[in-house]
matplotlib code that plots the C-alpha trace (Angstrom):
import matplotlib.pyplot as plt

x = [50.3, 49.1, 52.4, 52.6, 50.4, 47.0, 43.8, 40.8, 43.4, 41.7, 43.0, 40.8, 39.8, 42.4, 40.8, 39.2, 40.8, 41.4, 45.1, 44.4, 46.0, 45.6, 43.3, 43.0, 41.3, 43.8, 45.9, 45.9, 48.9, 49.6, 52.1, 54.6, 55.7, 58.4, 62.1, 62.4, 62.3, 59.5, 60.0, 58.7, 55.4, 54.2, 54.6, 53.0, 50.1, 49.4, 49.7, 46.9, 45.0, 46.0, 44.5, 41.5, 41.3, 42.2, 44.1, 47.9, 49.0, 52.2, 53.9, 55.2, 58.1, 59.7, 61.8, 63.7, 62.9, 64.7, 66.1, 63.2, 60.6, 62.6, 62.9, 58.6, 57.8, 59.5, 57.9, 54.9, 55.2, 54.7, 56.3, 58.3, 59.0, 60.8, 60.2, 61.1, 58.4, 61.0, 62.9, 60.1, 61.8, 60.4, 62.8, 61.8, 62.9, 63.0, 63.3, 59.3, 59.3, 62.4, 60.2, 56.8, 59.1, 60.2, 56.9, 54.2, 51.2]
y = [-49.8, -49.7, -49.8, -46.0, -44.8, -45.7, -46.8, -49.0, -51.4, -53.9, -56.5, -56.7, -60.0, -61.7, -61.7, -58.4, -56.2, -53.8, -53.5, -52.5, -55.0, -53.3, -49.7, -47.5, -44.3, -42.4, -44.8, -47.5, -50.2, -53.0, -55.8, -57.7, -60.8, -62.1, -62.0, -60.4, -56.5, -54.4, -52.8, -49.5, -50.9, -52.1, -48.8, -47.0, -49.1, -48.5, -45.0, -44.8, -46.8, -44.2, -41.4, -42.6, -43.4, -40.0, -41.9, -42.0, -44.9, -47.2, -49.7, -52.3, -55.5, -58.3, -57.9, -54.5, -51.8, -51.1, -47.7, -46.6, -47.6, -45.8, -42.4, -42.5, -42.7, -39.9, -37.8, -39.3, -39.1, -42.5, -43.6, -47.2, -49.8, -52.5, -55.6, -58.7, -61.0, -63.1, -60.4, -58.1, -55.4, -52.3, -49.6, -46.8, -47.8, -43.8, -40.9, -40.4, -43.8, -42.7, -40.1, -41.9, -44.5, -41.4, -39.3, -42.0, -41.8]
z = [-117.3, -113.6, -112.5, -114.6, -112.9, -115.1, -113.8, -114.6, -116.5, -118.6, -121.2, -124.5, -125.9, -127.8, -130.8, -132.9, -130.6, -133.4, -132.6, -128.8, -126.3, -123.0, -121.9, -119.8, -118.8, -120.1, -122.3, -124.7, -125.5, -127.8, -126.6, -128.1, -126.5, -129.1, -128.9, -132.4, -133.2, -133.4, -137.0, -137.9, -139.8, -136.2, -134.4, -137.5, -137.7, -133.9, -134.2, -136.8, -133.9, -131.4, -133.7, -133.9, -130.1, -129.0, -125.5, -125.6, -127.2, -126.1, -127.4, -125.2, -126.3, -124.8, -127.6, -129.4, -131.6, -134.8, -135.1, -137.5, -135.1, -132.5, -134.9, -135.7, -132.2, -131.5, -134.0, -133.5, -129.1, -128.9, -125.4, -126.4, -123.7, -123.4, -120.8, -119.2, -117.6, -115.8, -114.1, -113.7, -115.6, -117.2, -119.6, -121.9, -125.7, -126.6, -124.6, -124.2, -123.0, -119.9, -119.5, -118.7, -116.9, -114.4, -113.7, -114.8, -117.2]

ax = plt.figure().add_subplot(projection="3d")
ax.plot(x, y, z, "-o")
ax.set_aspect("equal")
plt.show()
């Protein structure tokens, strides 16, 4: 997320983190680090932890999204990402995702 552009990053404990991963001033994200996909359940669930929050919620993967997952964050304007430890690689899973990718957080 600092590379985006957010600041005062911090990681939450690993354990009753309430669905929250990563925060920000601005931002919230949970993180996947599997190789499976990221089904629509997971991004809905998040999203009810974003409402509450009030920051922009996003939803990071080492793995993929399935298309539903893909279509309720783009109703809901949840950016999706998509990385890769090893080669230090970042993409946007959905279009809001390109877009945070190309002007930041």
């Amino acid at each position: 997320m600092t590379y985006l552009g957010a600041t005062n990053v911090g990681i939450t404990p690993p354990t009753r983190d309430g669905g929250i991963d990563i925060l920000s001033d601005r931002a919230i994200a949970q993180v996947k680090n599997y190789s499976g996909t990221v089904g629509v359940e997971d991004v809905r669930a998040f999203h009810g932890v974003v409402l509450v929050d009030g920051r922009l919620g996003v939803f990071f993967t080492s793995g993929t999204y399935s298309r539903d997952a893909i279509a309720f964050a783009e109703r809901a304007g949840m950016p999706l990402m998509t990385y890769n430890a090893v080669a230090g690689t970042l993409l946007g899973a959905n279009a809001i995702g390109e877009a945070v990718l190309s002007v930041g957080m």
